[in-house]
C-alpha positions in Angstrom: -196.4 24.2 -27.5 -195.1 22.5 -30.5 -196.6 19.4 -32.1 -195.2 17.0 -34.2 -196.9 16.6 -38.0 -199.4 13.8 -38.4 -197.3 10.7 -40.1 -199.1 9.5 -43.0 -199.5 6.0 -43.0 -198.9 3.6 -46.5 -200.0 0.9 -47.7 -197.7 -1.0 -50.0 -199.6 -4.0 -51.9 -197.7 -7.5 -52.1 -199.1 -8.6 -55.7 -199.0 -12.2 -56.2 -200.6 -12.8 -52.5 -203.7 -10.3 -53.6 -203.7 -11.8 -56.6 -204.3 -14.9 -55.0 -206.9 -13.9 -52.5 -208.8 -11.7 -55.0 -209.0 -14.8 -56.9 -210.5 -16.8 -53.8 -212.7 -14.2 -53.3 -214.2 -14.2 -56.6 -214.8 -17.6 -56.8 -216.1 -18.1 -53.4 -218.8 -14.9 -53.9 -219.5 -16.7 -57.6 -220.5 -20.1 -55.8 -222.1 -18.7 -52.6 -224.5 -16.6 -55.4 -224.9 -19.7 -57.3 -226.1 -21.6 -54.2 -229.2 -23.0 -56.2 -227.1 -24.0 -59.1 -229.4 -22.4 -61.2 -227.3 -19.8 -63.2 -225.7 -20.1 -66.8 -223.3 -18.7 -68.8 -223.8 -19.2 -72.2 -225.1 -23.1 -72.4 -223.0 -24.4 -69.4 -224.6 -24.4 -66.1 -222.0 -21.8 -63.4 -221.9 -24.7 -61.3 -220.2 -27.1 -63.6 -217.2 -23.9 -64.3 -217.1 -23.4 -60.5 -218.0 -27.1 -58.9 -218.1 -25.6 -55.2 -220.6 -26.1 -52.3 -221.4 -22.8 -49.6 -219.8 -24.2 -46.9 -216.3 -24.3 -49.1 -217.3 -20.9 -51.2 -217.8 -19.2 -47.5 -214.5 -21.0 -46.0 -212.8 -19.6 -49.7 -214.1 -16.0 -49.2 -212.5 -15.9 -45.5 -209.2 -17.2 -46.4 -209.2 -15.2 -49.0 -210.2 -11.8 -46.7 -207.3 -13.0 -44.1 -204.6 -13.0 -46.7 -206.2 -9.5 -48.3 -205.3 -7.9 -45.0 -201.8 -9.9 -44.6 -200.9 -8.9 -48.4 -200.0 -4.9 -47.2 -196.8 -3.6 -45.4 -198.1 -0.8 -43.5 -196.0 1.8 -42.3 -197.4 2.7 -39.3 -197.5 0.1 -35.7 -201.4 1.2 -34.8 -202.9 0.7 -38.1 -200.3 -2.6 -38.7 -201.5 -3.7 -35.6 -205.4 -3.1 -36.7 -205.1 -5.1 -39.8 -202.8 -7.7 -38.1 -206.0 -8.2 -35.4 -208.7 -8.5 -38.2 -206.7 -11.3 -40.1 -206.2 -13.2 -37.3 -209.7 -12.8 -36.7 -210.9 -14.5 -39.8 -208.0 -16.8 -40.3 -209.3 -18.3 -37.3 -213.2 -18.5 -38.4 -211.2 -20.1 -41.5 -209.8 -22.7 -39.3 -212.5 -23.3 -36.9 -214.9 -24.2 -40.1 -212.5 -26.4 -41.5 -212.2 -27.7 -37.5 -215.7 -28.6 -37.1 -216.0 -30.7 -40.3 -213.4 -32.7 -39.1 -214.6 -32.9 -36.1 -218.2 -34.3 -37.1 -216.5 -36.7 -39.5 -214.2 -38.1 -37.1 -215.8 -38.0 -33.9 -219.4 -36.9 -34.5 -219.1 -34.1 -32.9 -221.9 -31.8 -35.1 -221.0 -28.0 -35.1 -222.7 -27.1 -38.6 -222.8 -23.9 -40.3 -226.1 -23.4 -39.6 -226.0 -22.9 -35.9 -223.4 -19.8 -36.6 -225.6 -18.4 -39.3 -229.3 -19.5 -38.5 -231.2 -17.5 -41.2 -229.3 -19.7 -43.8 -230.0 -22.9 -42.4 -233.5 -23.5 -44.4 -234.7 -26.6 -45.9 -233.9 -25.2 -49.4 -230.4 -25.0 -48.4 -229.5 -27.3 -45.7 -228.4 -29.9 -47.9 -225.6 -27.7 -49.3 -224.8 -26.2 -46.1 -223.8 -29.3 -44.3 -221.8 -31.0 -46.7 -218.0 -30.0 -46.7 -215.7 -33.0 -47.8 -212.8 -33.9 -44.8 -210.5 -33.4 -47.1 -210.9 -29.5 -47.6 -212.1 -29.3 -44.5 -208.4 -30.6 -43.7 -207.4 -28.2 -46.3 -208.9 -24.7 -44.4 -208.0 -26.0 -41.3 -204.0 -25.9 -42.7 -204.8 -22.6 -44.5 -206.4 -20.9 -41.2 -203.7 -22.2 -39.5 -201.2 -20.9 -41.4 -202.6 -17.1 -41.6 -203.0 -17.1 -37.9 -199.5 -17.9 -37.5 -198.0 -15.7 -40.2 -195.4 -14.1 -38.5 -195.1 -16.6 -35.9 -191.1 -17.5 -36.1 -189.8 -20.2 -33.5 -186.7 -19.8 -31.1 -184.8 -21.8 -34.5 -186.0 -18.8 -36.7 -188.6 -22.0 -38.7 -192.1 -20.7 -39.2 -194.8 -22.8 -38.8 -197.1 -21.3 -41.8 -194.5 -21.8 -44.4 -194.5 -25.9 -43.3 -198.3 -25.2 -43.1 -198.4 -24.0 -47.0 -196.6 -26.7 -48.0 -198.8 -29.8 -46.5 -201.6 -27.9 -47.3 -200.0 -27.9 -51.0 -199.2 -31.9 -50.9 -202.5 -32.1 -49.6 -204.4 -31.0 -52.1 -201.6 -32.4 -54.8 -203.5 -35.8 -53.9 -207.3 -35.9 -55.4 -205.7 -34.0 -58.3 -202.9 -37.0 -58.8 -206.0 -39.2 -57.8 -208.0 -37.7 -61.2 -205.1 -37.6 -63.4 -204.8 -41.3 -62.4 -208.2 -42.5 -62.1 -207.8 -43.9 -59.0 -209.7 -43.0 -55.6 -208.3 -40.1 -53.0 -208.0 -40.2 -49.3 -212.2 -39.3 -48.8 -213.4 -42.3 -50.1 -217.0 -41.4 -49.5 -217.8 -38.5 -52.0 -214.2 -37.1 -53.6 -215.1 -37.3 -56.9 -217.9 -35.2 -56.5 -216.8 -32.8 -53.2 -212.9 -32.5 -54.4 -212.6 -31.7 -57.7 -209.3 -30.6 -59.3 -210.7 -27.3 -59.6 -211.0 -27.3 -56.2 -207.2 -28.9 -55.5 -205.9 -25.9 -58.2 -207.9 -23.4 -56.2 -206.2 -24.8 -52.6 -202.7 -24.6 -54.5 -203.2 -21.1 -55.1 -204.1 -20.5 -51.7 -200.8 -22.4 -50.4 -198.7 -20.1 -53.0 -200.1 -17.0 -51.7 -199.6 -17.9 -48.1 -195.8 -18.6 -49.1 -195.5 -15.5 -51.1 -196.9 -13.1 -48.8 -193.7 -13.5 -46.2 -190.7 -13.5 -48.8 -188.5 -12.8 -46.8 -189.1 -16.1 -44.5 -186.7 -18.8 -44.3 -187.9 -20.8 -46.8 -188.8 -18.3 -48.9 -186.0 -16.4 -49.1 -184.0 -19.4 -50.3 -186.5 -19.6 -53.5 -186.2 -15.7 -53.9 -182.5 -15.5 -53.4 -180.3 -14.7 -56.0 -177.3 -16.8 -54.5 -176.8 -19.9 -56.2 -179.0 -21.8 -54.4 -181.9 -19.7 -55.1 -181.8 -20.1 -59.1 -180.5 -23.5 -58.5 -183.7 -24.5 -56.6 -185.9 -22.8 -58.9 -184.7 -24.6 -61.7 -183.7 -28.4 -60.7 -187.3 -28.8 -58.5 -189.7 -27.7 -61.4 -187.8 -29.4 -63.9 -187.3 -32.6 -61.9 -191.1 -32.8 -61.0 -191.8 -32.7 -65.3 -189.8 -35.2 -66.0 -190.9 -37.8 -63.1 -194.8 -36.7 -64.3 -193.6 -37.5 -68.1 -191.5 -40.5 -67.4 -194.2 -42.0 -65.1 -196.8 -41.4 -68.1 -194.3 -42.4 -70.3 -194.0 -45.8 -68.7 -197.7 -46.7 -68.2 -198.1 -45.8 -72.0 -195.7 -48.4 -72.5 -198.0 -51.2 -70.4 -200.7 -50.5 -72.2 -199.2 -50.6 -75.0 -198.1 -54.1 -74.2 -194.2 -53.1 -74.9 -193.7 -54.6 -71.2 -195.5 -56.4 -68.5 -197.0 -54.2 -65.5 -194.9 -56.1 -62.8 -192.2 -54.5 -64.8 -193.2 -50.9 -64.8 -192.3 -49.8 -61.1 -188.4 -51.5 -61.4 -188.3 -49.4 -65.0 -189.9 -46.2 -63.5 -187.3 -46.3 -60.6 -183.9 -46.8 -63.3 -185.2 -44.4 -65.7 -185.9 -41.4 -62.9 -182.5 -42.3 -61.1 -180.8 -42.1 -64.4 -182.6 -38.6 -64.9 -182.3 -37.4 -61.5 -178.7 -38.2 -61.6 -178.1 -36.4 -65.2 -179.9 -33.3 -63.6 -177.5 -33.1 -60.2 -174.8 -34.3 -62.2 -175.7 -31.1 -64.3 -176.5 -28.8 -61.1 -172.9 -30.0 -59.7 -171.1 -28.8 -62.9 -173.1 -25.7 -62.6 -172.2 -25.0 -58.4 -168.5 -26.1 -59.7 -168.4 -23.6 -62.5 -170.2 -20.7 -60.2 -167.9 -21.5 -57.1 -164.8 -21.2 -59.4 -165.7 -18.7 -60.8 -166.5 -17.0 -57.5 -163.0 -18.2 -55.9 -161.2 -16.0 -58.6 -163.6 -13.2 -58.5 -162.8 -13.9 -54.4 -159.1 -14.0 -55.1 -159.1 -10.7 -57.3 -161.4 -9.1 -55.1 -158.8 -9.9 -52.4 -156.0 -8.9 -54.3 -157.3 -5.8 -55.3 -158.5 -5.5 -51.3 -155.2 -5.6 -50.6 -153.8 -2.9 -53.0 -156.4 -0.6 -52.2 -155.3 -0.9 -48.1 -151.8 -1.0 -49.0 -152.6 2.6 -51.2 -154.6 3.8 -48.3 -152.5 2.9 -45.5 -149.3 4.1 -46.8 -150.6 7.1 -48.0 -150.0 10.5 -46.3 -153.4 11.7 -47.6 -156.5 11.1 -45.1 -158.8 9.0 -47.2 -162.6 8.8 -45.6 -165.8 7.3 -47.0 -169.4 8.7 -44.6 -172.9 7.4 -45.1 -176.0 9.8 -46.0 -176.5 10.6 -42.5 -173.0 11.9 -42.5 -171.7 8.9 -40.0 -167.8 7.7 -40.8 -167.7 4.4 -42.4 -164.5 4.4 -43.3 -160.9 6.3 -42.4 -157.4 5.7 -43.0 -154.7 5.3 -40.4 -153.6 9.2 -42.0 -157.1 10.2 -41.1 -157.2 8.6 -37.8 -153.6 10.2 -36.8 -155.6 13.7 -38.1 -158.4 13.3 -35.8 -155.7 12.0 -32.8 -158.5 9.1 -32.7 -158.6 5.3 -32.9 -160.5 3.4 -35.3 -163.4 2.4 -32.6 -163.7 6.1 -31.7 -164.1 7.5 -35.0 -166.0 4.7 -36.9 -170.0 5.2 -36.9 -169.5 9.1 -35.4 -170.6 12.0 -36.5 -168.3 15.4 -37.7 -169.8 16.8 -34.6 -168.2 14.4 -32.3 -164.9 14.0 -34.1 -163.7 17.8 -34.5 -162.6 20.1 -30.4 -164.5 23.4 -32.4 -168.3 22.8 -33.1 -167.6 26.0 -36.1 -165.3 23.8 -37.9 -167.3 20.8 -37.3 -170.4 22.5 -38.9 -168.8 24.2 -41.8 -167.4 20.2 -42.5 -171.2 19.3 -42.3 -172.3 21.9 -44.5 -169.6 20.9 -47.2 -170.6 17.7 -47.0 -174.4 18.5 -47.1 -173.8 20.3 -50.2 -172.2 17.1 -52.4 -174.7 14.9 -51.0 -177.6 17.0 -52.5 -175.9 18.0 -55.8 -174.2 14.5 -56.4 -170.9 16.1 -58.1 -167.5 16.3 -56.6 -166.3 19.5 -55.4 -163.1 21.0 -53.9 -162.5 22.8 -50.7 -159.9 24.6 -48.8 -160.7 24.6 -45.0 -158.4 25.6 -42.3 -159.7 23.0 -39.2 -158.3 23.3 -35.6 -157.8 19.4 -34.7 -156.1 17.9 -31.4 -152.3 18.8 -32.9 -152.7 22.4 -33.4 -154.4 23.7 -36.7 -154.1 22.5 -40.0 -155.4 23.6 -43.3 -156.8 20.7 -45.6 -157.7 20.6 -49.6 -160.3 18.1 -49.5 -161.7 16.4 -52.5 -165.2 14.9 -52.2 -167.0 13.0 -54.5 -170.9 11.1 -54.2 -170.6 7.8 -53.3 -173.1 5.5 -55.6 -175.0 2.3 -55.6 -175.3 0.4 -58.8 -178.9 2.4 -59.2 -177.5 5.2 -59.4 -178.5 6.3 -55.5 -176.4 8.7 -53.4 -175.2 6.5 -50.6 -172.8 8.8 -49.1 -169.5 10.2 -50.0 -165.6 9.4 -50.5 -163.1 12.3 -49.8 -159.4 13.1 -49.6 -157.9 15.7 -47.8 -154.4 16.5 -48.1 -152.6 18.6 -45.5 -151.5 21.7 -47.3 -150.2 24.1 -43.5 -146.6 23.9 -44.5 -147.4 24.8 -47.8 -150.1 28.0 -47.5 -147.2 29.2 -45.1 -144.6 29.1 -47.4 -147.1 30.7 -50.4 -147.4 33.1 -47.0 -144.4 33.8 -46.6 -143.7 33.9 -50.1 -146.0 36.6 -50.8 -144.8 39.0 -47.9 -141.5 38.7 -49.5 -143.1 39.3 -52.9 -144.9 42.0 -51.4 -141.5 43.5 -49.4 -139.9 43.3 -53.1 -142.6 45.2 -54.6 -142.3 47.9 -52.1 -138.5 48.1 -52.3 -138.5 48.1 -56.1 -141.7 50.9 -55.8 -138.9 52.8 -53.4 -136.2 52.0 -56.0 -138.2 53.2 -58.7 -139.9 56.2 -57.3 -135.8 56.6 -56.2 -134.5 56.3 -59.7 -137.6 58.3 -61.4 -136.4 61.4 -58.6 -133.2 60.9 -59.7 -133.8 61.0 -63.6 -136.0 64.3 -62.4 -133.5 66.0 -60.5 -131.0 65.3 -63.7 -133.3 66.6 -65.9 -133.8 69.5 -64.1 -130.2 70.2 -63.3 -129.4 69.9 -66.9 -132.6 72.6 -67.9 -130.9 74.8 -65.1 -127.2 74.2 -66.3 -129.0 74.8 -69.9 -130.2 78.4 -68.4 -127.4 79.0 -66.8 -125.6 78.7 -70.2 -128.1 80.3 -72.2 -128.2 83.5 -69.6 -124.8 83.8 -69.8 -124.4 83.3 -73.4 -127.2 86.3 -73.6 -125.5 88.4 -71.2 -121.8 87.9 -72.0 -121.9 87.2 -75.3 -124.8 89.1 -76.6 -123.4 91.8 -74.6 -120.1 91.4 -76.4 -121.1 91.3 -79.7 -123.3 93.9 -79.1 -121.0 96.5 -78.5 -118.6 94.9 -81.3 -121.6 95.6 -83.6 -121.3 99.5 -82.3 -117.4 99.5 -82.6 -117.3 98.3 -85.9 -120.3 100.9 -87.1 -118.4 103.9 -85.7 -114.6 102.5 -87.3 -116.9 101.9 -90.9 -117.7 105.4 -91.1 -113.9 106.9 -90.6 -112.8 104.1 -93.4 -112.2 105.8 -96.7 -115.1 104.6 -99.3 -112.9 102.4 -101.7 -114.1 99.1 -102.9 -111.6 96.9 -101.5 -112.5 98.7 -98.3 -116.4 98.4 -98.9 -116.1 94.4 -99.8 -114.2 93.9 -96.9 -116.4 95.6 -94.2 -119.5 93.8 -96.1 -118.2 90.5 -95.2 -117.4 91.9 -91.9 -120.7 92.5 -91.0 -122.0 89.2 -92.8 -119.9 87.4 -90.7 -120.9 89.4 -87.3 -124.7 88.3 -88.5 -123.9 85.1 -88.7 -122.4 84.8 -84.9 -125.0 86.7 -83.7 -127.7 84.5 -85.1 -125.7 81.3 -84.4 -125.4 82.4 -80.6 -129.4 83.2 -80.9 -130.4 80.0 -82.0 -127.7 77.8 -79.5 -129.7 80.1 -76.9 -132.8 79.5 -77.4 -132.1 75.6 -78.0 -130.2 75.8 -74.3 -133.1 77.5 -73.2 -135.7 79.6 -75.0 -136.7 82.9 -73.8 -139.9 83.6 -74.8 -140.9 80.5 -72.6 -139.3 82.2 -69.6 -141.0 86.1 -70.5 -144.5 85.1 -72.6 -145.2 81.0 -71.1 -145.3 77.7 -72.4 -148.2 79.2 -75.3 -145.6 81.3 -76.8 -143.1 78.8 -76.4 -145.4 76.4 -78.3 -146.6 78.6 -81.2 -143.3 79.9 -81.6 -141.5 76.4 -81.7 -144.7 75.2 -84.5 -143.8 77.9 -86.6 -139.9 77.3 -86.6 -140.8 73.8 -87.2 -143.1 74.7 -90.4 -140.5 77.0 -91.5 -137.5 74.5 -91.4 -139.2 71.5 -92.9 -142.2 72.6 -95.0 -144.8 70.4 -93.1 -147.8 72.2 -92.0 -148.2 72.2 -88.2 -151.1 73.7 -86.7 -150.7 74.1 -82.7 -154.3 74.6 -81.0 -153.7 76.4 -77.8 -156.6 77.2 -74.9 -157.5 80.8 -75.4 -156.7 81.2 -70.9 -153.6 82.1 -69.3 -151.7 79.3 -68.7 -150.1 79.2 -65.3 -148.0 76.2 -64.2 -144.7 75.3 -62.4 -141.2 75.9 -64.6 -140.6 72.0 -64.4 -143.8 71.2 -66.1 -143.5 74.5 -68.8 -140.0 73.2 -69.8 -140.9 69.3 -69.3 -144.3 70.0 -71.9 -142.0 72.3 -74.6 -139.2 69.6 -74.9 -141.6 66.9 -74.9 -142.9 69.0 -78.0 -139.5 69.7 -79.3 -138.3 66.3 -78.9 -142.1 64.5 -81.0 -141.6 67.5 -83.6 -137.6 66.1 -84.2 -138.8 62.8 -85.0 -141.4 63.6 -86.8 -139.1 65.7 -89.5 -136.4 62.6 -89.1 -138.8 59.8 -89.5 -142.7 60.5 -89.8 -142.5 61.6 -93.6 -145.5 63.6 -92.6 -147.4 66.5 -94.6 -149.6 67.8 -91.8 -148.9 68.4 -88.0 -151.1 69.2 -85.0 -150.2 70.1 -82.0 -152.8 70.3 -79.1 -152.5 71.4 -75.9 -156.1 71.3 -73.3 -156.7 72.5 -70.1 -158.7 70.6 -68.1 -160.1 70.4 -64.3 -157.9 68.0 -63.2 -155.1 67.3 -65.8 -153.1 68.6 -68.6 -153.1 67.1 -71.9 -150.8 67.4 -74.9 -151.6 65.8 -77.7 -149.2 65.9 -81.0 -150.6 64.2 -84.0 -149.1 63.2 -87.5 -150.4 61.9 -90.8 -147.1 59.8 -92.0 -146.4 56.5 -92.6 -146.7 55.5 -88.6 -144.4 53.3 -86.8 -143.6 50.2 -88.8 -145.3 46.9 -87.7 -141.7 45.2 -86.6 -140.7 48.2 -84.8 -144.0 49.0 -82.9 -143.0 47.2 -79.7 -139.3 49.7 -79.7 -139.3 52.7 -77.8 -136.9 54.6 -79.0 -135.0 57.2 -76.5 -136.7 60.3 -77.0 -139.9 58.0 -76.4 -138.5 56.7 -73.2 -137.2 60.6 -72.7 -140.7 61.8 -72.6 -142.1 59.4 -70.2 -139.6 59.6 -67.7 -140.1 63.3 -67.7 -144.1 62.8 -67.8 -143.5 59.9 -64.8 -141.0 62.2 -63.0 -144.7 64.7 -63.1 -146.9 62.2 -62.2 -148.5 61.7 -65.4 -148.4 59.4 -68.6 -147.1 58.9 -72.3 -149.2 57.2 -74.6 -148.5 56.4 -78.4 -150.9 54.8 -80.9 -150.0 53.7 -84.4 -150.5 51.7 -87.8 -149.0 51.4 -90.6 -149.9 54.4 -93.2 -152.4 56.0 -90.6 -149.8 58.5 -89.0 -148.8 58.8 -85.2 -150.5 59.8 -81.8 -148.7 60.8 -79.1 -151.1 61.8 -76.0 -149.4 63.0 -73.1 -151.3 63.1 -69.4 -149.9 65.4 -66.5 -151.9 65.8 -63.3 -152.6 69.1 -62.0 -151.1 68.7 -58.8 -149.8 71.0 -56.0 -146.2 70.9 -56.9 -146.9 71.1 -60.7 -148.9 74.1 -60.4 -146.5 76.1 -58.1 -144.6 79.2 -59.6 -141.1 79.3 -58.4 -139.6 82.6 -59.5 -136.4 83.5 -57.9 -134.8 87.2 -57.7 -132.3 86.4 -60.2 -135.1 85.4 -63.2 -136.7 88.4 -62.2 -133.7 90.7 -63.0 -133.3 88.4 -65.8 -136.5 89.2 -67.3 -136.7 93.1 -66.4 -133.3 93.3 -68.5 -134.0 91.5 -70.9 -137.5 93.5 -71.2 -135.3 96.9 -71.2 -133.3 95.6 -74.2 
């Protein structure tokens, strides 16, 4: 069974009401102590600070207890409820003392103190117990009154204790005017000595904290507010009370002084305060002029600005939404409403749950929202929804909407519908994707082409080169023999001996020449000994043609792979050897070939000047020569260079199926056994 957690309950002080009943308090527990009259402080006697009798301290101490407990805002009913009981409680003992004085005094009716506490009511104190004045007898009876009826508000929203505190205010304004003036207050019979004006000041801070602890109340409220009436009230009835106090003392200054006669002093009192009274709301008018003015314009630009903003978010074909903390719509744009296939009443003060067909979509909104609201920063989404008119797939914007503290009220979003354009990036990409694959085909087309070129030419090469060995050498072979027998039958003369000399000079020659178009066509040793032969050899021609030392490293194992990748790795030598005499001005050469698991690398290295800075983005046709042939493989070409540091050239080639097969047909194989018996 699950239980709910305990609610803690809080207690949340109103000040200036505590204030005022701690104050009460005080003084009421000083003068119920001092009930002899007997204490000092310093060389004044306690009663003469704090003039008050036990019956008032005890009637002081109560009201003050009764506000205590109305100067909280409790959280929870039961214990609001408990506190609301007690005050009521002694705000009515506060009234019913300040009742039965006035009850004695006007109709004799005798309900002391003493009969409700009996232990008190001695001969040493019943003089002090019996003797509360009518007037703040009047005074608690008000006060009592008032904290009973608190809360009490009338079918006109007016509550009695506010009208309460203020009689009990004017009240008590009268033996302190009576002092000030020296003439005699309402209880004629003992109010100099029973109401004195600390008494009347302590009464007027009793009336403030009743007032104060209901701000909110009607009247209240209007002194609090911060409209203009608020400031306005708190400044024209203080003000206006100053100067009628200063003008009236003003004026009876001026009578006994002898600047007028008395009989003149009430007409003077009345033109001088209407003149001041009528400066002051003269002044207060220009003030409520100036303020409403300036409060029509704000009004007016407010409005106008009002009327841009609707006119932006009507018209526009984004859906523009503001939601509270809770995540309840506040406001949405017709665009928005037309989204949600809604109308205003439906959508306004609902949740996303109620507003989206799939509860998925409607939580993932939630959780997007959820995750502004508690980091307070806008963010972007992308969120394809599934509303009344088919699916649709917003880019929302939302952003933290803020109070003027600072507080996260809710948020402000705009979502613009982006279908039409994710299916055209859609369909964009598949064709993007169909063109990659047809220019993929094309390529991989184009590279078998370049292959099947390369290798018809290597064959047409051989073909040449076979023939040139067969026919040719054949020829000039047995021309060699022909001309050795007819030399020997020649008589031995010198013009006979020069001549055949140059003869066999020349037969050299076209022997030689037809050797070395042969082996460029197509060099033998790479058909009979293998592609390490082929390289050595080709290093060593190199070295002996140009002078530059070339050193070709070689793995010490027998090297078997397919004739496409012997030839394609001997011409790529060939062709980085060629531009290395044309163009590296090199002094030192290496050529490396390795073996590995999975790959073959070539690797041809120079120590020349490199490939110039400007021309280090070119590649030259025997470059682009030797990667198509290493593409048409499978494999890779890759140069490094600087300036002065020489030229890399490392060349990858997988060691796959086709590039290790050995394709010897019957024809190389008479080929080579002929070629082996010569």
């Amino acid at each position: 069974m699950l239980t709910s957690p305990p609610v803690r309950t809080t207690f949340t002080p109103l000040w200036a009401p505590l204030l005022a009943a701690l104050l009460m308090v005080g003084v009421g527990v000083l003068a119920m102590v001092n009930v002899r009259q007997d204490l000092w402080v310093l060389d004044y006697r306690l009663f003469d600070l704090v003039p008050i009798l036990a019956n008032t301290a005890l009637a002081f101490v109560l009201a003050g207890l009764a506000l205590i407990l109305r100067s909280f805002k409790i959280s929870t009913p039961r214990a609001r409820t408990v506190f609301s009981v007690l005050a009521s409680i002694v705000a009515l003992c506060v009234a019913l003392l300040g009742l039965s004085t006035l009850l004695q005094f006007m109709f004799g009716v005798h309900v002391g103190i003493e009969r409700v506490f009996p232990t008190l009511a001695t001969t040493e104190y019943k003089a002090y117990l019996e003797r509360m004045a009518p007037l703040p007898a009047l005074g608690f009876t008000l006060a009592g009154l008032s904290l009973l009826m608190l809360d009490y508000r009338t079918t006109r929203d007016h509550y009695p204790s506010e009208y309460g505190a203020f009689i009990l205010a004017g009240v008590m304004g009268i033996p302190l005017i009576g002092h000030l003036y020296n003439v005699m207050s309402v209880d004629e019979l003992n109010a100099a000595h029973t109401v004195t004006p600390f008494i009347s000041i302590i009464f007027f801070i009793l009336a403030l904290g009743i007032l104060s602890a209901r701000p909110e109340h009607r009247l209240m409220s209007l002194w609090n507010s911060t409209s203009p009436g608020g400031p306005l009230l708190r400044r024209l009835l203080p003000n206006s009370l100053i100067l009628l106090v200063i003008l009236d003392f003003a004026i009876k200054w001026g009578v006994q002084n002898r600047y007028y006669d008395a009989d003149k002093a009430s007409p003077l009192l009345i033109l001088l305060s209407s003149s001041l009274l009528f400066i002051m709301f003269c002044r207060t008018a220009a003030l409520l002029n100036r303020e409403y003015e300036g409060r029509q314009q704000g009004e007016a630009a407010l409005a106008e600005s009002n009327a841009l903003l609707r006119a932006v978010s009507d018209n526009t074909p984004d859906a523009i939404f503001v939601k509270d903390s809770s995540g309840r719509m506040v406001f949405a744009n017709p665009a928005k409403l037309r989204l949600l296939g809604k109308q205003r009443d439906e959508v306004i003060g609902y949740r996303s749950i109620d507003l989206y067909p799939l509860r998925e979509d409607a939580e993932q909104v939630q959780l997007e929202d959820q995750s502004v609201l508690d980091d307070g920063v806008p963010k972007v989404f992308e969120t394809t929804i599934q509303f009344v008119n088919g699916v649709h797939t917003m880019h929302s914007t939302k952003a933290p909407w803020l109070n003027a503290n600072g507080e996260v009220m809710g948020l402000v979003g705009i979502s613009t519908d982006i279908t039409e354009r994710k299916r055209m990036e859609d369909s964009l990409k598949a064709h993007e994707t169909q063109l990659e694959a047809l220019v993929a085909a094309r390529t991989a087309e184009v590279s078998e082409l370049i292959g099947h070129l390369e290798t018809t030419r290597e064959e047409e090469k051989h073909a040449i080169a076979r023939e040139l060995h067969d026919d040719l050498g054949s020829a000039l072979t047995a021309l060699n023999m022909h001309l050795s027998l007819l030399f020997q039958q020649i008589p031995v003369e010198p013009k006979f001996t020069e001549r055949s000399l140059k003869i066999k000079a020349l037969l050299s020659s076209i022997t030689d020449a037809t050797r070395r178009i042969q082996n460029g066509l197509r060099p033998d040793k790479l058909d009979v000994f293998g592609i390490k032969i082929a390289i050595a050899e080709q290093a060593a021609e190199f070295e002996k043609y140009t002078g530059v030392t070339c050193n070709a490293s070689l793995p010490d194992d027998r090297l078997i792979y397919a004739p496409r990748v012997d030839i394609a790795l001997f011409r790529m030598v060939q062709e980085s050897l060629n531009n290395i005499a044309k163009h590296a001005q090199a002094t030192h050469v290496d050529v490396v070939l390795d073996d590995a698991d999975d790959e073959i690398m070539l690797t041809i290295r120079d120590n020349g000047v490199g490939i110039p800075i400007a021309q280090s983005g070119v590649i030259t046709h025997g470059l682009r020569g030797m990667r198509e042939r290493a593409g048409y493989l499978g494999g890779s070409v890759r140069v490094s260079s600087s300036a002065g540091s020489g030229t890399t050239i490392a060349i990858s080639i997988p060691k796959t199926a086709e590039n290790m097969r050995i394709e010897v047909d019957d024809e190389s194989e008479e080929g080579n056994e002929a070629e082996k018996a010569r």
